[in-house]
Backbone of each chain as ProteinMPNN parsed JSONL, in Angstrom:
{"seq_chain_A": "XXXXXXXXXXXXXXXXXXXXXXXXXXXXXXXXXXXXXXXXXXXXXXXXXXXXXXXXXXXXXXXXXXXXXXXXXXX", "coords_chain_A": {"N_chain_A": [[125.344, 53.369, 68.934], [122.75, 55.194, 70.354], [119.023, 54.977, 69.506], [115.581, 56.713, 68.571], [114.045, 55.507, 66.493], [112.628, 53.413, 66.238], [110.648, 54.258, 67.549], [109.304, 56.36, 66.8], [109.036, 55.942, 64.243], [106.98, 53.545, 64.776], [105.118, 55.834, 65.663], [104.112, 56.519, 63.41], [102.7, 54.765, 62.613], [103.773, 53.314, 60.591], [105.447, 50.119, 58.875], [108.903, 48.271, 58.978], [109.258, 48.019, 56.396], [107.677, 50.096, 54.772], [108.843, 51.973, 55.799], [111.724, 51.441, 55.16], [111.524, 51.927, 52.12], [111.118, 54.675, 52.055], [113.339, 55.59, 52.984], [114.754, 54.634, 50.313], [116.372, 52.35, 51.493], [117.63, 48.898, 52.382], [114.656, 46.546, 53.801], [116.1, 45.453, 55.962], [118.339, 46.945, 56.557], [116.923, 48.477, 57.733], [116.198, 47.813, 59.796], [118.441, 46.478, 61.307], [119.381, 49.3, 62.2], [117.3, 50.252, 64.142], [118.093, 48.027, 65.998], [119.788, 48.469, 66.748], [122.407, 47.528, 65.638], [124.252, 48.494, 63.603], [125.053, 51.566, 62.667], [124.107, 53.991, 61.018], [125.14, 55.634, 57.926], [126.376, 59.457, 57.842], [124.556, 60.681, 56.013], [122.927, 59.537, 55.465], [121.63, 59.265, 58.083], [121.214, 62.089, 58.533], [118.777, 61.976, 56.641], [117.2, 60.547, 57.654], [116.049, 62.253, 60.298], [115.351, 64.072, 58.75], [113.186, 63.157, 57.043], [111.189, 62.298, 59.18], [111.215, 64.588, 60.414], [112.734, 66.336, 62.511], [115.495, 67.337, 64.114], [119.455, 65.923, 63.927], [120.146, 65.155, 66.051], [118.049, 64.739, 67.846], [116.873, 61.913, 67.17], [119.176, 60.448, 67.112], [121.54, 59.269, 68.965], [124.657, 59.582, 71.08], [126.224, 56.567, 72.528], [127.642, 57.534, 75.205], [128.664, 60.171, 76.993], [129.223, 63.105, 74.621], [132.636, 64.435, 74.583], [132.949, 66.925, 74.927], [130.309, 67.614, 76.706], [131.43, 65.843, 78.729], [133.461, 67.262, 79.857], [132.771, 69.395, 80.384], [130.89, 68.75, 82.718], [132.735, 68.004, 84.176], [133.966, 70.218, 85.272]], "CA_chain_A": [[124.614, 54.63, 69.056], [121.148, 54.778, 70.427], [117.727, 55.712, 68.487], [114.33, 56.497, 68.786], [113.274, 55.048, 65.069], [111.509, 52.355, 66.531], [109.153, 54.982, 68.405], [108.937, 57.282, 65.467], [108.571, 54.749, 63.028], [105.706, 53.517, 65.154], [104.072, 57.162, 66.023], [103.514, 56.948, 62.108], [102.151, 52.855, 61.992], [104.833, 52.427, 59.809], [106.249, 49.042, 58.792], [110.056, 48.304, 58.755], [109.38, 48.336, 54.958], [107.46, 51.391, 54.528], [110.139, 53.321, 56.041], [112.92, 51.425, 54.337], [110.877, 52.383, 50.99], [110.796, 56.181, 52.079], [114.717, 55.94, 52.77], [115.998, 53.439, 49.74], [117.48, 51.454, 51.773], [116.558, 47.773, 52.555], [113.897, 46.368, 55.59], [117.302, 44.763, 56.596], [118.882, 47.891, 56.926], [115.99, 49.71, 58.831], [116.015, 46.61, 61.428], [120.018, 46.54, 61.987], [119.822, 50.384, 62.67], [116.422, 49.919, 64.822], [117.881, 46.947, 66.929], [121.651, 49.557, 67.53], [123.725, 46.612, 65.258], [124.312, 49.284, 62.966], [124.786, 52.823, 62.817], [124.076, 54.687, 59.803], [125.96, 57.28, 57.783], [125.836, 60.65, 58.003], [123.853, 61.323, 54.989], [121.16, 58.248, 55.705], [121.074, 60.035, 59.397], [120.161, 63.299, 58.404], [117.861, 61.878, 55.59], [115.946, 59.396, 58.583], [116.328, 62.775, 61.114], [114.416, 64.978, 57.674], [111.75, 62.415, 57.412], [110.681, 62.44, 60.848], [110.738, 66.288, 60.648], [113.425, 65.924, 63.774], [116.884, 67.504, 64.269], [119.587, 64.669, 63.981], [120.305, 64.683, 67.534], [116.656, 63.927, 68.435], [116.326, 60.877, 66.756], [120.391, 59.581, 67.444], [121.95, 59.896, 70.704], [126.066, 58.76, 71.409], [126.46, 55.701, 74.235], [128.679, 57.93, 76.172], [128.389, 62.062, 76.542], [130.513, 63.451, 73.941], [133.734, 65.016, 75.25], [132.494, 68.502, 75.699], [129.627, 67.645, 77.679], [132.09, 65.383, 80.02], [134.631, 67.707, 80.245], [131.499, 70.375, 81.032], [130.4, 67.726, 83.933], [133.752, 67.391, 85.59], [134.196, 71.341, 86.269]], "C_chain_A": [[123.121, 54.338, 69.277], [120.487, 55.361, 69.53], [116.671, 55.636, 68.709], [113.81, 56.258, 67.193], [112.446, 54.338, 65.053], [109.93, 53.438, 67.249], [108.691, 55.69, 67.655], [108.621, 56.533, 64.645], [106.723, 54.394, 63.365], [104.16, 54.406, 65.418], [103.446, 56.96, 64.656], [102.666, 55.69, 61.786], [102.742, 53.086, 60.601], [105.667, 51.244, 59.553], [107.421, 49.179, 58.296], [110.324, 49.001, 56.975], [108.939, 49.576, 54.451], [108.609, 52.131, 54.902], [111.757, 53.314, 55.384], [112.852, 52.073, 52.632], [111.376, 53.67, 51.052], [112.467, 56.424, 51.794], [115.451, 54.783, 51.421], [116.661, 53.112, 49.995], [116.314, 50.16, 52.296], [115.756, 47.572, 53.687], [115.464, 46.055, 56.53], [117.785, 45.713, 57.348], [118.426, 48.814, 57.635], [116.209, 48.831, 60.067], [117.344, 46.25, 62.11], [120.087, 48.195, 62.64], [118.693, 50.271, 64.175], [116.98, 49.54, 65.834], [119.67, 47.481, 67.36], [122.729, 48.374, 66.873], [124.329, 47.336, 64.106], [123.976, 50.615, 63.081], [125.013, 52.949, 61.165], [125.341, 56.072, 59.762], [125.489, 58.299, 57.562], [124.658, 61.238, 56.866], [122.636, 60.333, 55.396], [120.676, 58.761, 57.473], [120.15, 60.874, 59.298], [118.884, 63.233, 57.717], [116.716, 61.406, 56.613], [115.322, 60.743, 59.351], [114.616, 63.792, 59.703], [113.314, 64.373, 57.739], [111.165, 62.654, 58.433], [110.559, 64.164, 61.106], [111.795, 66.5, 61.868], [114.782, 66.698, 63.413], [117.804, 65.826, 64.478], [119.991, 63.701, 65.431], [118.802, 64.393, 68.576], [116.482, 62.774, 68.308], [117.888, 59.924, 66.91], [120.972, 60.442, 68.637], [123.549, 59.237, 71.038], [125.549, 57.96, 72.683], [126.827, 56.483, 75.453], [128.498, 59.035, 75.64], [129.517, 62.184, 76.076], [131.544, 63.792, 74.708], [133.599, 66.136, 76.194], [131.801, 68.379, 76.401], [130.284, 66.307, 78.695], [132.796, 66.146, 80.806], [133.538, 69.105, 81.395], [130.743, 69.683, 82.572], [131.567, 67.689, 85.262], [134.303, 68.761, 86.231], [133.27, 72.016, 87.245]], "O_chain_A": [[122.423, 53.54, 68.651], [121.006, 56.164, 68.755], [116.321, 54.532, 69.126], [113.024, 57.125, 66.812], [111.543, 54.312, 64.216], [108.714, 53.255, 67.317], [107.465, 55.791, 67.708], [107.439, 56.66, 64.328], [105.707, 54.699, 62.741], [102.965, 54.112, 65.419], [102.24, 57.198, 64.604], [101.998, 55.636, 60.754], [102.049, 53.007, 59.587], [106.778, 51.338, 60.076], [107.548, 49.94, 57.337], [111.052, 49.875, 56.505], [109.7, 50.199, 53.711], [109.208, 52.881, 54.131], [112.582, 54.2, 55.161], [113.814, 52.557, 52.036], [112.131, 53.971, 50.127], [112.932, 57.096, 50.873], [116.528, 54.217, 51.608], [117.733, 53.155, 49.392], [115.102, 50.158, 52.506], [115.989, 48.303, 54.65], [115.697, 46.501, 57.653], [117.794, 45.625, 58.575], [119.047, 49.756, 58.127], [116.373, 49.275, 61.204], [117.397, 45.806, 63.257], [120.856, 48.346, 63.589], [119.258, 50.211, 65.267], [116.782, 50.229, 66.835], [120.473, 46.911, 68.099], [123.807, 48.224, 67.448], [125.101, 46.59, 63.503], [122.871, 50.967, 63.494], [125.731, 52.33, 60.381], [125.95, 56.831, 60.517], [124.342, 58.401, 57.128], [124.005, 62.257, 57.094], [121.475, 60.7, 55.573], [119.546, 58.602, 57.932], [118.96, 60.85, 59.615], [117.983, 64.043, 57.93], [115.543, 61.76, 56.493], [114.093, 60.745, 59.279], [113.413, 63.961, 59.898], [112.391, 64.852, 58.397], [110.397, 63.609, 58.322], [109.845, 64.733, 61.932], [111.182, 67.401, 62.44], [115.11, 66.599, 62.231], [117.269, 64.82, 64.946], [120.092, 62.518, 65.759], [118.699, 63.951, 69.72], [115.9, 62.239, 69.252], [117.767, 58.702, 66.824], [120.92, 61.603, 69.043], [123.425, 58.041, 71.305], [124.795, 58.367, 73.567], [126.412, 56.179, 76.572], [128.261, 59.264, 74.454], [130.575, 61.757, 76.537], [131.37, 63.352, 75.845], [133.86, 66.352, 77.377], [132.178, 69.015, 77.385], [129.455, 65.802, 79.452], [132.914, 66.019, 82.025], [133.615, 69.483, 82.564], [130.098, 70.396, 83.341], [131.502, 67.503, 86.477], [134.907, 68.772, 87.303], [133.687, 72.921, 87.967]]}, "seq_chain_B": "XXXXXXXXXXXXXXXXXXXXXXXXXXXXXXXXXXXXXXXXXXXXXXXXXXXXXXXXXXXXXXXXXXXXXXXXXXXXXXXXXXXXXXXXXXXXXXXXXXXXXXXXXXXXXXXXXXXXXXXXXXXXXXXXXXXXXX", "coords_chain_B": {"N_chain_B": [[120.774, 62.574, 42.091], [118.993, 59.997, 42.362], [118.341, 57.363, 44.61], [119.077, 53.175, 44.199], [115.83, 51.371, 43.617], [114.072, 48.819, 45.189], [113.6, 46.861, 43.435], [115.246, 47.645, 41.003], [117.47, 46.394, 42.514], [117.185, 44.149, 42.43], [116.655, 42.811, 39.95], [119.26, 43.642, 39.302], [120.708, 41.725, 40.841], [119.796, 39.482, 39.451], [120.742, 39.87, 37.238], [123.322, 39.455, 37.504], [123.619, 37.069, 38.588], [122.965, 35.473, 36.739], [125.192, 35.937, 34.536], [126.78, 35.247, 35.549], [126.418, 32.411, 35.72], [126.708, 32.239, 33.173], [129.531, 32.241, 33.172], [130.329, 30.545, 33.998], [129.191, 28.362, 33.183], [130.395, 28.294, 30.457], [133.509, 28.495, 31.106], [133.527, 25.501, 32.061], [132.877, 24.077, 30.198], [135.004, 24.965, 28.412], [137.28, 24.004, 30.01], [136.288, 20.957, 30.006], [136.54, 20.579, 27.611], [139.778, 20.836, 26.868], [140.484, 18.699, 28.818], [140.903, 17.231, 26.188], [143.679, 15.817, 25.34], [143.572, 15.435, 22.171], [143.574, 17.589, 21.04], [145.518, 20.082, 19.861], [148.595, 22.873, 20.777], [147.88, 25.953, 18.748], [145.287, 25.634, 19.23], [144.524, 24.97, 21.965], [145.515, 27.007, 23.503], [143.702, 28.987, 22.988], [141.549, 28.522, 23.482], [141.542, 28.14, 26.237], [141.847, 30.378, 27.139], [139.302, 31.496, 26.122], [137.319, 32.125, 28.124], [137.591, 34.456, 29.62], [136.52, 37.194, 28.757], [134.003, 36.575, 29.738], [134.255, 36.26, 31.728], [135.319, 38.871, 32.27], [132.969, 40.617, 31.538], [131.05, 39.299, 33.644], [132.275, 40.286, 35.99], [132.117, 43.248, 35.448], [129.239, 43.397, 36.084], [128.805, 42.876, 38.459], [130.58, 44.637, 39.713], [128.593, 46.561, 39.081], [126.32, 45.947, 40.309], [127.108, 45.995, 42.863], [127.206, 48.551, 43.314], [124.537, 49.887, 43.115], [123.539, 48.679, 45.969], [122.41, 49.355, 49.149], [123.479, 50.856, 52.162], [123.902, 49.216, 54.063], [124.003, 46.594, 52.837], [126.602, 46.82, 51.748], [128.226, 47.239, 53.378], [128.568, 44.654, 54.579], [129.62, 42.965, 52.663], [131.996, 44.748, 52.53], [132.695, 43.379, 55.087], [133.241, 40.546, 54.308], [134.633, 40.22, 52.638], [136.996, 41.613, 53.978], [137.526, 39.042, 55.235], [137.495, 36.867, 53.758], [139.515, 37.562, 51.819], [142.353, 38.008, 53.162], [142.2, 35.008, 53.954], [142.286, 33.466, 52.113], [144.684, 33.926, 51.152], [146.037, 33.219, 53.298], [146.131, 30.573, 52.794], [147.026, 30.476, 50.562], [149.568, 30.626, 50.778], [149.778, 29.033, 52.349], [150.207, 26.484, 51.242], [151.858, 26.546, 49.433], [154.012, 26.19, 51.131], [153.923, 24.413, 52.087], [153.957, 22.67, 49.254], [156.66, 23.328, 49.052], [157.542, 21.403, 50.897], [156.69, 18.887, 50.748], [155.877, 17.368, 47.447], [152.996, 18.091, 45.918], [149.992, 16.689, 44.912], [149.331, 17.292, 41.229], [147.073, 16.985, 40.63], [144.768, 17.041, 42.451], [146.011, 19.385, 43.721], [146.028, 22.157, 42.199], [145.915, 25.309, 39.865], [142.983, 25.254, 38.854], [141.428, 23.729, 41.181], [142.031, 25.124, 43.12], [140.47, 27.771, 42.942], [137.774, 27.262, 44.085], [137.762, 27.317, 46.587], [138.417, 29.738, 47.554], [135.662, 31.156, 46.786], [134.124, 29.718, 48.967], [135.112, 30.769, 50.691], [134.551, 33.375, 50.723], [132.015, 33.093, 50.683], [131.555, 32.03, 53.214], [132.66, 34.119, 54.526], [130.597, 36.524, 53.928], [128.497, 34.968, 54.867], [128.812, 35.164, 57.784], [128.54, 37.856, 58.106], [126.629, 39.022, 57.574], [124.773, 37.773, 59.77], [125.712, 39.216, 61.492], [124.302, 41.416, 61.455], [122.069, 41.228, 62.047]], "CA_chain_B": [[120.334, 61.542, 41.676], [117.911, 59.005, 43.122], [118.853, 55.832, 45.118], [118.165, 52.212, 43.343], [115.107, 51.315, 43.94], [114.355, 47.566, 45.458], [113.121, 46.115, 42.077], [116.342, 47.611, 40.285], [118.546, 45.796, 43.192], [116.939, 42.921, 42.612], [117.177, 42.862, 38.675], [120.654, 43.871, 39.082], [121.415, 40.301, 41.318], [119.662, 38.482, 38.369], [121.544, 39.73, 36.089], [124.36, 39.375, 38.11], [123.548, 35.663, 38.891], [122.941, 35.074, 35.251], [126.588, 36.341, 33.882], [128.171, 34.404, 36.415], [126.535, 31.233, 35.556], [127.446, 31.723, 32.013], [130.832, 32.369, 32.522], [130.855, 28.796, 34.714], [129.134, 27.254, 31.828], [131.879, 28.602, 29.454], [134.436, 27.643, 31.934], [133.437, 24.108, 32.447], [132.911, 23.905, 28.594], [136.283, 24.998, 28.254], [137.826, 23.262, 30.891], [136.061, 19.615, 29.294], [137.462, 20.66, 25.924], [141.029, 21.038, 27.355], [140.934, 17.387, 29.04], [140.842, 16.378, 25.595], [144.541, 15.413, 24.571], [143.897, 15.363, 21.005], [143.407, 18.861, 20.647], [147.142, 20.818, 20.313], [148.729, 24.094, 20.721], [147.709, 26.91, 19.425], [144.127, 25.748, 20.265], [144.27, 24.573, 23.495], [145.633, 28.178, 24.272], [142.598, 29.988, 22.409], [140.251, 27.687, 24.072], [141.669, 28.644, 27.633], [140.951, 32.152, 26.846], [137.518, 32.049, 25.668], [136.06, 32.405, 28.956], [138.068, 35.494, 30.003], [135.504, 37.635, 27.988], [133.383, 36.125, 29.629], [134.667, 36.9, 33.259], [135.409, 40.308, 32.696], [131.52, 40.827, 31.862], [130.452, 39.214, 34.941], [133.028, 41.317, 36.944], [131.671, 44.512, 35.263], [127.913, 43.054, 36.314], [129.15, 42.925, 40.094], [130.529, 46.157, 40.3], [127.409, 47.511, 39.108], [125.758, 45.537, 41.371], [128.164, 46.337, 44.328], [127.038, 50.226, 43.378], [123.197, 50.026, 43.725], [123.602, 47.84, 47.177], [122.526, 50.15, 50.01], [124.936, 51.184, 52.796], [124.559, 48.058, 55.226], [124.908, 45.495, 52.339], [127.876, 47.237, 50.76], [129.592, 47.013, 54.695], [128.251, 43.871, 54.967], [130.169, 42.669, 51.153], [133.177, 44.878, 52.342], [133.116, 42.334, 56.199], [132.839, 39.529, 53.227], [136.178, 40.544, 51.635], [138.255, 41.923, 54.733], [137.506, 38.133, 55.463], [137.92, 35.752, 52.791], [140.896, 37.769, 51.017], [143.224, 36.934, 54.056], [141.671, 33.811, 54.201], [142.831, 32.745, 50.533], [146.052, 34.51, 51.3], [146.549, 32.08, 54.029], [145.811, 29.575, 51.851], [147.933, 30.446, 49.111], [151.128, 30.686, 51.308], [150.284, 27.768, 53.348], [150.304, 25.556, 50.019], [153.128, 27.295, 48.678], [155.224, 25.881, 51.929], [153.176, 22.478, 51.563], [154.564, 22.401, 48.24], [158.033, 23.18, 49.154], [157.834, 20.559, 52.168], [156.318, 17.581, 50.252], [155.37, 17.381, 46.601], [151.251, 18.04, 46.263], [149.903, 16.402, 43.041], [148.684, 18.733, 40.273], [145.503, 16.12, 40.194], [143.934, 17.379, 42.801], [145.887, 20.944, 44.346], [146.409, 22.728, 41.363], [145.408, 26.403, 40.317], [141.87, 24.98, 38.566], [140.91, 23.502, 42.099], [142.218, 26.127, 44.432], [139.434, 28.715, 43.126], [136.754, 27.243, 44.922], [138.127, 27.467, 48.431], [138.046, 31.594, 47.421], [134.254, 31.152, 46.68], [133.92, 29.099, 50.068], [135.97, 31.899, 52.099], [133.947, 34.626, 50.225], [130.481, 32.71, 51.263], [131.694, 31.989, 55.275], [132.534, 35.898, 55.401], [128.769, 37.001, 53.928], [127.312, 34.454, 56.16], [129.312, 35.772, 59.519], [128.653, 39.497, 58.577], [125.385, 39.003, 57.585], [124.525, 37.347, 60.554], [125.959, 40.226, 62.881], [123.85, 42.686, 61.564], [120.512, 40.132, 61.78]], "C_chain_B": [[119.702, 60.525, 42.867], [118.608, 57.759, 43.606], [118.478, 54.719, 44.146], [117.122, 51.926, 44.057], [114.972, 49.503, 44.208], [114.359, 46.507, 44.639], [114.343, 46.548, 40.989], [117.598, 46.918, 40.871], [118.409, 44.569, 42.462], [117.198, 42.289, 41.548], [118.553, 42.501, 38.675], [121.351, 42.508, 39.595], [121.065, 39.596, 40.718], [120.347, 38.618, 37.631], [122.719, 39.736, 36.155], [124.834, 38.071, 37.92], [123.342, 35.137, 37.172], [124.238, 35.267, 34.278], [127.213, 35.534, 34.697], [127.694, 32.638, 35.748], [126.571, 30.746, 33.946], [128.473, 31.46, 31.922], [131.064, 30.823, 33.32], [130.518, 28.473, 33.539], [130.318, 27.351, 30.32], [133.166, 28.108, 30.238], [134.57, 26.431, 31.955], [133.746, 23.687, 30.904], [134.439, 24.125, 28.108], [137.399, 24.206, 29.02], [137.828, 21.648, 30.342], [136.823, 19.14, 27.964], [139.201, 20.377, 26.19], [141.879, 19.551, 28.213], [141.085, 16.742, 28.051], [142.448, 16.44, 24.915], [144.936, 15.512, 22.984], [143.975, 17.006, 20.464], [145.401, 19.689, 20.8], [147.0, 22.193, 20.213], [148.851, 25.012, 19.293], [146.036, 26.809, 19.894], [144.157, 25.743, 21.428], [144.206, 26.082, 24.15], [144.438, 29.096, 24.084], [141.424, 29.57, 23.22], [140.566, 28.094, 25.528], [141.783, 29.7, 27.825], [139.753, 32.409, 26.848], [136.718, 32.743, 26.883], [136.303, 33.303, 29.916], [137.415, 36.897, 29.741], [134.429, 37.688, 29.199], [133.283, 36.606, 31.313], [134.462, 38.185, 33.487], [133.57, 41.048, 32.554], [130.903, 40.533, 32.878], [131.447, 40.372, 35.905], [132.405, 42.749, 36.637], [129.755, 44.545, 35.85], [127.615, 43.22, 38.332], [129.26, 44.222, 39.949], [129.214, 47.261, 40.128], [126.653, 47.385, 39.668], [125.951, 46.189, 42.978], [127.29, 47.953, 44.479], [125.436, 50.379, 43.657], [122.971, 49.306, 45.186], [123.343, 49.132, 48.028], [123.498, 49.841, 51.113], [125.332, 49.596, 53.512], [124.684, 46.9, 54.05], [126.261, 45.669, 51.442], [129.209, 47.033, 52.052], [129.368, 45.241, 54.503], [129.621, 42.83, 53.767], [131.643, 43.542, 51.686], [133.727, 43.98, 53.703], [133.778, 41.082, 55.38], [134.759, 39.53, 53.339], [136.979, 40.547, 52.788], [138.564, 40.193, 55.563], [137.807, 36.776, 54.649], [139.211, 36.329, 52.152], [142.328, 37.239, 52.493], [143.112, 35.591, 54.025], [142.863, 32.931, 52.582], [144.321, 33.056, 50.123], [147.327, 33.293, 52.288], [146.856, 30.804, 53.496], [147.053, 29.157, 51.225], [149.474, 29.73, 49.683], [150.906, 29.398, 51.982], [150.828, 26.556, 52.17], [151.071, 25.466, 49.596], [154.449, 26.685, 49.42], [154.947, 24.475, 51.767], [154.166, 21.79, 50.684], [155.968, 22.123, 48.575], [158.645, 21.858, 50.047], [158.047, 18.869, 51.363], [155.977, 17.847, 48.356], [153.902, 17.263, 46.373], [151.244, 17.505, 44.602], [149.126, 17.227, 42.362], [147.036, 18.351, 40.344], [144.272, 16.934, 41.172], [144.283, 19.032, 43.817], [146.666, 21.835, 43.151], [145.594, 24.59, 40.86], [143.333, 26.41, 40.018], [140.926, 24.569, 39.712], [141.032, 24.567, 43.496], [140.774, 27.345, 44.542], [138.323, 28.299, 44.194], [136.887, 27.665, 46.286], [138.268, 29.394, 48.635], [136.481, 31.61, 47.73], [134.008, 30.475, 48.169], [134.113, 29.985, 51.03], [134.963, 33.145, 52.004], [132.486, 34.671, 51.393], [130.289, 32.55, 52.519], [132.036, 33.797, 55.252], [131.433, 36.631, 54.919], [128.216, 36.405, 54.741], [127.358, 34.823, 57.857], [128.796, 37.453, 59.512], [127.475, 39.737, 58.134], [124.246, 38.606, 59.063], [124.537, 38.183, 62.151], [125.017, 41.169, 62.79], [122.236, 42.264, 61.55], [120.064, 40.944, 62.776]], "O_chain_B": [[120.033, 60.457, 44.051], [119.448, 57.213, 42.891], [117.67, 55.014, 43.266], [117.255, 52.157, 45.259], [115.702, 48.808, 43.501], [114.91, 45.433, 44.877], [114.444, 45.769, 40.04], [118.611, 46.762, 40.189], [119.364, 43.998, 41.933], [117.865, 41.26, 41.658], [119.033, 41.454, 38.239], [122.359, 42.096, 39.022], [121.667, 38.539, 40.911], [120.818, 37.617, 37.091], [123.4, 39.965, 35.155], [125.894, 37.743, 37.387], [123.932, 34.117, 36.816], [124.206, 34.666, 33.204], [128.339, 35.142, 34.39], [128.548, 31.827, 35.389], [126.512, 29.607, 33.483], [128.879, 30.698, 31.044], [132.049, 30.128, 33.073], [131.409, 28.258, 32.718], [130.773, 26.53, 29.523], [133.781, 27.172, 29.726], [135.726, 26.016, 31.874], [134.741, 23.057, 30.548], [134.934, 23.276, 27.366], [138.401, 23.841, 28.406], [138.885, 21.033, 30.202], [137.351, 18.13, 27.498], [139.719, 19.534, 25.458], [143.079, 19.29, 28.3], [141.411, 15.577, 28.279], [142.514, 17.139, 23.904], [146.076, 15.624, 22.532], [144.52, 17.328, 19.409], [146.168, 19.677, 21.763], [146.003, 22.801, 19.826], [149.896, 24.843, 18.663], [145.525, 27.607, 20.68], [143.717, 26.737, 22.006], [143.361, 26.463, 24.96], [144.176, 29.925, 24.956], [140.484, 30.303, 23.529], [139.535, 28.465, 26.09], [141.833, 30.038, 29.008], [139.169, 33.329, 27.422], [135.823, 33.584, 26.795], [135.638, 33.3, 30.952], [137.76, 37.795, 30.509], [134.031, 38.784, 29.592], [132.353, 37.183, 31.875], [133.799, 38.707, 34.383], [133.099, 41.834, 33.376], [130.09, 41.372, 33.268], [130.864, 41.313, 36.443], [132.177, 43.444, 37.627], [129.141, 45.606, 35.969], [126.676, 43.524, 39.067], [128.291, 44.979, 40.017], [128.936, 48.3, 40.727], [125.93, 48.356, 39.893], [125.197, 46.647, 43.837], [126.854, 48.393, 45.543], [125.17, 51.138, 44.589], [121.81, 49.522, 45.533], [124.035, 50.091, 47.688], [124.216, 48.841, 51.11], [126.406, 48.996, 53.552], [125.603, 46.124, 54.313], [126.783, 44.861, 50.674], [130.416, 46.818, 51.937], [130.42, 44.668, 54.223], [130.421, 42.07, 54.312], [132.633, 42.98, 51.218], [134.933, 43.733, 53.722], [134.84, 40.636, 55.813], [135.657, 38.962, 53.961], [137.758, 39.597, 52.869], [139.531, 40.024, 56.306], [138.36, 35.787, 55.131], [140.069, 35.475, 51.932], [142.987, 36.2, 52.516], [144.18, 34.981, 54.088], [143.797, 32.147, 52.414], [144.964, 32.637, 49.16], [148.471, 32.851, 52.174], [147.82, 30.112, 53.825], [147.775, 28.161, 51.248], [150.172, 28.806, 49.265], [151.886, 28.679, 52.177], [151.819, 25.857, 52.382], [151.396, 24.358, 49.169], [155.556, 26.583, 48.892], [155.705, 23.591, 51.365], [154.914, 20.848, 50.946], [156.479, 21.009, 48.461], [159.785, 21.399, 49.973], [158.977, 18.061, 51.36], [155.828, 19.06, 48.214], [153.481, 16.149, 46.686], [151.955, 17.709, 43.618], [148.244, 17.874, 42.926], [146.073, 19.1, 40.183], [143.179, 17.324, 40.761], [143.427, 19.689, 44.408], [147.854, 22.13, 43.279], [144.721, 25.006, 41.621], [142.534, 27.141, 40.604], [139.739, 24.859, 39.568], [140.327, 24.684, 44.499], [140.202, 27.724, 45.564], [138.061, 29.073, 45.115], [136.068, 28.322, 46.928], [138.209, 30.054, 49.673], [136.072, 32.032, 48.812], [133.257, 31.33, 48.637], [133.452, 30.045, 52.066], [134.617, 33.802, 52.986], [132.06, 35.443, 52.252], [129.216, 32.789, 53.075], [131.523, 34.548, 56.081], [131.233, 37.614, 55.633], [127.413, 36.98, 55.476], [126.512, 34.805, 58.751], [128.675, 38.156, 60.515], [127.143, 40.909, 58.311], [123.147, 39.129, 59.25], [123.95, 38.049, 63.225], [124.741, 41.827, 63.792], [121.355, 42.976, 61.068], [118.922, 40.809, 63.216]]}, "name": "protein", "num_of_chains": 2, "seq": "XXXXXXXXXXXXXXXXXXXXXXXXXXXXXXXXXXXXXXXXXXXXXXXXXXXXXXXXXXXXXXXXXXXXXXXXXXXXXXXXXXXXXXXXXXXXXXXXXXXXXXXXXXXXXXXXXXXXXXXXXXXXXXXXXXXXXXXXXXXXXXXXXXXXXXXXXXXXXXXXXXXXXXXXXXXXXXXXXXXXXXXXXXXXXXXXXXXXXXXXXXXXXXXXX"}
């Protein structure tokens, strides 16, 4: 799943750690979601999505258009 | 309720790492005692107990551990497992046919030496699933 956390993160000059601080979770875990080797769960989504002030589909994006917007493409 | 915080994780793997390396030192201590011949039953059996106590406190020290871990090292600890428990499974059964094939000597594949190769399987599946999420 893609993300803009790295660009948001940065809008704020925030370090990996500051922001892992804000969400209790580790730098580790901000820099596996960051670098797409990890997707978060739904509750650490919405929590990253709240921070940022952001809906959660601003800040995460699917690889591939969901269903509905394929199925919406091919009529 | 509040997440742990990085200084209660961190605690929590000392005092994690500190129950475990009592219950080795009770282990070994018990284990040394138990090479000694002169000692008979019903010690020997009381003495290869002691450090069952001793286990189940470190096991209760993990899981509490396991529970403050945030999300990616709790996947990371369940890659661990879905990896070394086959692993020691393989193990078991391959030994098990070993056995049946040839006679293995107690000296050196017995159930006191098999643990480690758990701890070995445990430590190659944290280091592979740690490594994916680098």
């Amino acid at each position: 799943m893609k993300n803009a956390l790295r660009v948001l993160r940065a809008e704020r000059n925030w370090s990996q750690a500051d922001l892992a601080e804000r969400l209790s979770v580790s730098r580790q875990t901000v820099n596996a979601i960051e670098t797409e080797k990890y997707d978060p769960s739904l509750p650490l989504a919405f929590k990253i999505a709240r921070l940022f002030g952001k809906l959660i589909e601003d800040v995460f994006e699917p690889e591939e258009p969901a269903r509905v917007e394929r199925e919406e493409l091919e009529t | 309720m509040n997440a742990p915080t990085k200084d209660t994780r961190r605690s929590g793997t000392w005092i994690c790492i500190a129950t475990a390396a009592v219950a080795a030192v009770v282990y070994f201590a018990a284990r040394g005692l138990l090479e000694n011949p002169a000692l008979r039953p019903p010690l020997r059996t009381v003495i290869a107990l002691v450090p069952v106590p001793f286990f189940l406190f470190f096991l209760l020290t993990e899981l509490r551990l396991m529970r403050r871990l945030d999300e990616l090292e709790r996947h990371i600890q369940l890659e661990a497992l879905a990896l070394a428990f086959p692993a020691v499974l393989l193990l078991l059964l391959t030994l098990g046919l070993v056995e049946l094939a040839t006679p293995l000597s107690p000296a050196d594949w017995s159930y006191r030496h098999v643990w480690i190769y758990c701890l070995g399987f445990y430590g190659i599946g944290v280091a592979v699933a740690r490594r994916r999420y680098q």
